[in-house]
C-alpha positions as CSV (number, residue, x, y, z in Angstrom):
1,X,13.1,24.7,-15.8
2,X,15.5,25.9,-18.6
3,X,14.0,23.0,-21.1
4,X,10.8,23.4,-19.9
5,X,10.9,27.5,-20.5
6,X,12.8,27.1,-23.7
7,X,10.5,24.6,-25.0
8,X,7.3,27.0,-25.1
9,X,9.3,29.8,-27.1
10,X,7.8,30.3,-30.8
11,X,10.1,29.3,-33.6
12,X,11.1,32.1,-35.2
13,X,13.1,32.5,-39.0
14,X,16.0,33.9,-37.0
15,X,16.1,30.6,-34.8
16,X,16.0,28.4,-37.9
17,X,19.0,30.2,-39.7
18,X,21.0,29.6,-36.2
19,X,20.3,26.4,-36.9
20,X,20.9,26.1,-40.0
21,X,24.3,27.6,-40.1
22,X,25.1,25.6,-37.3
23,X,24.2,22.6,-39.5
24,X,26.8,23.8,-42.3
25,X,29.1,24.7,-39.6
26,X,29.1,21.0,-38.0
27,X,29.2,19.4,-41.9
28,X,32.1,21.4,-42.5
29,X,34.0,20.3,-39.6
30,X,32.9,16.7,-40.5
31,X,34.0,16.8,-43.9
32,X,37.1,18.9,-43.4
33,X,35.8,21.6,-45.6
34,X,36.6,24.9,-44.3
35,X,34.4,27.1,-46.2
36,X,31.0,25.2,-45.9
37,X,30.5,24.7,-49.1
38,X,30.1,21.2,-49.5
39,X,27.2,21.6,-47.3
40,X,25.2,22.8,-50.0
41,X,22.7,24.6,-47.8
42,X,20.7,27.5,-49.3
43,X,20.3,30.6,-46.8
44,X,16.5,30.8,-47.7
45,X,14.6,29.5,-45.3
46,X,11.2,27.3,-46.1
47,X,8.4,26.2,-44.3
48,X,9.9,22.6,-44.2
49,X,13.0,24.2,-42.6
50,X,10.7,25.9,-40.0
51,X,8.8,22.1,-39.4
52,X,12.1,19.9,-39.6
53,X,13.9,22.8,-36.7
54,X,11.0,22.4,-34.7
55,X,10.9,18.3,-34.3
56,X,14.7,18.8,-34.0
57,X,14.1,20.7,-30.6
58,X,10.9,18.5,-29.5
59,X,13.7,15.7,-29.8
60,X,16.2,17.3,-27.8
61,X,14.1,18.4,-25.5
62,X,12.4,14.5,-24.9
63,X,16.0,13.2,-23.6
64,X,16.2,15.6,-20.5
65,X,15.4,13.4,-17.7
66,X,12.4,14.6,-16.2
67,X,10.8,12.6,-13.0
68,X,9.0,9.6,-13.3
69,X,6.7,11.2,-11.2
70,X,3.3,12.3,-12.6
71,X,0.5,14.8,-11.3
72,X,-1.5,12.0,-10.1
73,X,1.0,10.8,-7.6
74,X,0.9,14.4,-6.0
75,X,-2.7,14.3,-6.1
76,X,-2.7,11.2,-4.0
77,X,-0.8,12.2,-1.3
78,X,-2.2,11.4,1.6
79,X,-1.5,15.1,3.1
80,X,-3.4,16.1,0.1
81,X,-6.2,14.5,0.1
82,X,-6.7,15.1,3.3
83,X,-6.4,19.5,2.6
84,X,-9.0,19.3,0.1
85,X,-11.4,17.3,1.9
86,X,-11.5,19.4,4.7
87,X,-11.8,22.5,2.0
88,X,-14.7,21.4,0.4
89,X,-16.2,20.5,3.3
90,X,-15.8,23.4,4.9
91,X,-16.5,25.8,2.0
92,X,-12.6,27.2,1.5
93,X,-12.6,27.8,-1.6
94,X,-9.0,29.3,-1.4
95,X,-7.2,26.4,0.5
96,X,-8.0,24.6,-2.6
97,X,-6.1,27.7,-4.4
98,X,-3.1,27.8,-2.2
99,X,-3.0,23.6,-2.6
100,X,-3.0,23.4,-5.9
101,X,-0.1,26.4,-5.8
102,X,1.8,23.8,-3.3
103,X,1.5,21.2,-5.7
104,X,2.8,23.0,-8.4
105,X,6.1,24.7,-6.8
106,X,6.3,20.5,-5.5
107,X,6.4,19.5,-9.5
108,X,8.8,22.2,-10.9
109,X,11.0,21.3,-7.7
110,X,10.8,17.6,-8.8
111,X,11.4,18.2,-11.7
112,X,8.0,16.7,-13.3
113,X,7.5,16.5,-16.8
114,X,6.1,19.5,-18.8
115,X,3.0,18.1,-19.4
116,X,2.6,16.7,-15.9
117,X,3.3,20.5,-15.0
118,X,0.8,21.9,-17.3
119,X,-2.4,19.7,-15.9
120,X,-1.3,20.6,-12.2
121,X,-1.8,24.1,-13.5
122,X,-5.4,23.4,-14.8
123,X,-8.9,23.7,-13.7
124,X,-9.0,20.6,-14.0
125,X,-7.0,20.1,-10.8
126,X,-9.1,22.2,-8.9
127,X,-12.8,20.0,-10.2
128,X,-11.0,16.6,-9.9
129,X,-9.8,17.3,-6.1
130,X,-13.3,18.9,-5.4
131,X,-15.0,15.9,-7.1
132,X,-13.1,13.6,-5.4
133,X,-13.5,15.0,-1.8
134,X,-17.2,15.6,-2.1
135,X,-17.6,11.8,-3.0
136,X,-15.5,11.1,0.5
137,X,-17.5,13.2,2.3
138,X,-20.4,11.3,0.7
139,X,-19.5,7.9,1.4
140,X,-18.4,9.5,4.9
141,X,-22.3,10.0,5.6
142,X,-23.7,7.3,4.4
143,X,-21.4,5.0,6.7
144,X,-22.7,7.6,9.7
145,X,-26.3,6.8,8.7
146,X,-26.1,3.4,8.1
147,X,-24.2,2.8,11.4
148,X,-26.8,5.3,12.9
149,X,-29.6,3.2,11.9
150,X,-31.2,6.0,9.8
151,X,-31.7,6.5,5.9
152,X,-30.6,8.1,2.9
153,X,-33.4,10.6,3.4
154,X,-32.3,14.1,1.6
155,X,-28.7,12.9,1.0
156,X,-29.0,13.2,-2.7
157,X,-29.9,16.8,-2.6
158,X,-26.8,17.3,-0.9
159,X,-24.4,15.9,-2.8
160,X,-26.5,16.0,-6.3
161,X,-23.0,14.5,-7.8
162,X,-23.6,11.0,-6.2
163,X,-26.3,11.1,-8.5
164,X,-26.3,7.5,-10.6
165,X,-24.0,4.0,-9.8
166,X,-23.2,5.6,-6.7
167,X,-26.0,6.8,-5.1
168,X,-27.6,3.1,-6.2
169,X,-24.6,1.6,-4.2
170,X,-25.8,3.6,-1.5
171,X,-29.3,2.1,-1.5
172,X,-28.8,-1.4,-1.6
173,X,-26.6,-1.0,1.9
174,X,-28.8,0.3,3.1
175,X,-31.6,-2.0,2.2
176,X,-29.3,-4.9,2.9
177,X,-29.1,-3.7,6.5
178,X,-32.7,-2.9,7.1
179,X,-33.6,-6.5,5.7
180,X,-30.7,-8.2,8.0
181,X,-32.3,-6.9,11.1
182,X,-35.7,-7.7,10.2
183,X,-34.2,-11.3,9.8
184,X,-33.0,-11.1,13.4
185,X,-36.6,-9.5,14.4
186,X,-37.9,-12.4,12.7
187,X,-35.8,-15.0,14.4
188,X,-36.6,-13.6,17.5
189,X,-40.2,-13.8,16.7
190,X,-40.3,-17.3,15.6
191,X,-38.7,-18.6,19.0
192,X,-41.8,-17.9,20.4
193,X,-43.9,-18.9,17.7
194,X,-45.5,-15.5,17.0
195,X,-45.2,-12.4,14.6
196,X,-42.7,-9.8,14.5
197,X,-43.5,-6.9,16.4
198,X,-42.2,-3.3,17.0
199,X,-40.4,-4.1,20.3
200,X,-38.7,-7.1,17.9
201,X,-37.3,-4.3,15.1
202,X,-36.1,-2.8,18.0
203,X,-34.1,-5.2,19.6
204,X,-33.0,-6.7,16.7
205,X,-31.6,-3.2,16.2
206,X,-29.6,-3.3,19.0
207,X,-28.1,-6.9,18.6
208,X,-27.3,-5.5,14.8
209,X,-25.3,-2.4,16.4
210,X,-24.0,-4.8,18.8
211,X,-22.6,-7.1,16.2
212,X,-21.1,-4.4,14.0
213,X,-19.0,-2.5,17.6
214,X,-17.6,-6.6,18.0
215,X,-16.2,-6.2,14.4
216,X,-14.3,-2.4,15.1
């Protein structure tokens, strides 16, 4: 946390003639010259001097050895997936708060990276764990419905985001079931050489259901 703190401090002209002194200081012991003077360093300072100190401490900084770890293994935690799922779902907005809080004391304690840091810090955090539950919870009613036998009536306008490749995704199971068990109805129909009624749908239904509890 000391690099990471020091690292967002402002460069200022008092910093670069540290470091600059500390530059003639270090040639001077190098070269056995006492005095500094065969440093030749000027004590003004430039704008280049500001730019070159600057890069110097983004280099020191990049060899501290930081955790492999980034933000988006935290985020997939199990544990945390979990939390946020049952947050959106049940409308706590401030469990998703006190998560992302958890996530962040778990980065600075493993020592993540600065930038790993920052984006766990971020709104972003907070859309892409709601985004991401809602599209569970989603996928977590359509399975209900199509195990349920019913359709995708009025799902959309309940989870508007679903909206596109998903939502299409959606459809065809759903279509894919409903035209397997008119296939069964049909079968059962043609064994006794006649059309497909209701009371075939039905049963078809049930040998559908039937088949799908066989595969759990």
């Amino acid at each position: 946390m000391v690099y990471t703190q020091f690292i967002q401090h402002q460069v200022t002209k008092p910093m670069v003639a540290q470091a600059k002194q500390a530059k003639i200081d270090f040639e001077a012991i190098l070269f056995r010259d006492p005095t500094g003077a065969s440093a030749g360093a000027s004590a003004d300072i430039s704008p280049n001097d500001e730019d070159e100190l600057a890069l110097a401490l983004s280099l020191t900084t990049a060899d501290v050895a930081f955790s492999n770890l980034s933000a988006m293994d935290l985020l997939n935690v199990q544990e945390v997936i979990n939390t946020a799922f049952s947050a959106v779902k049940f409308t706590q907005p401030q469990a998703l708060i006190a998560l992302q809080e958890r996530l962040i004391d778990t980065a600075m304690q493993l020592n993540l990276a600065p930038q790993q840091i920052k984006f766990l810090r971020s709104a972003q955090v907070i859309d892409f764990m709601t985004f991401r539950a809602k599209r569970a919870w989603f996928n977590q009613e359509v399975e209900k419905r199509y195990h349920e036998l019913h359709s995708l009536d009025g799902l959309l306008a309940a989870f508007p985001e679903a909206r596109g490749q998903l939502y299409q995704e959606a459809t065809k199971l759903i279509i894919d079931r409903d035209l397997l068990i008119f296939n069964i109805a049909k079968a059962l129909a043609s064994a006794e050489s006649r059309l497909v009624t209701e009371q075939d749908i039905a049963n078809a239904q049930v040998q559908w259901q039937a088949s799908l509890s066989k595969r759990k």
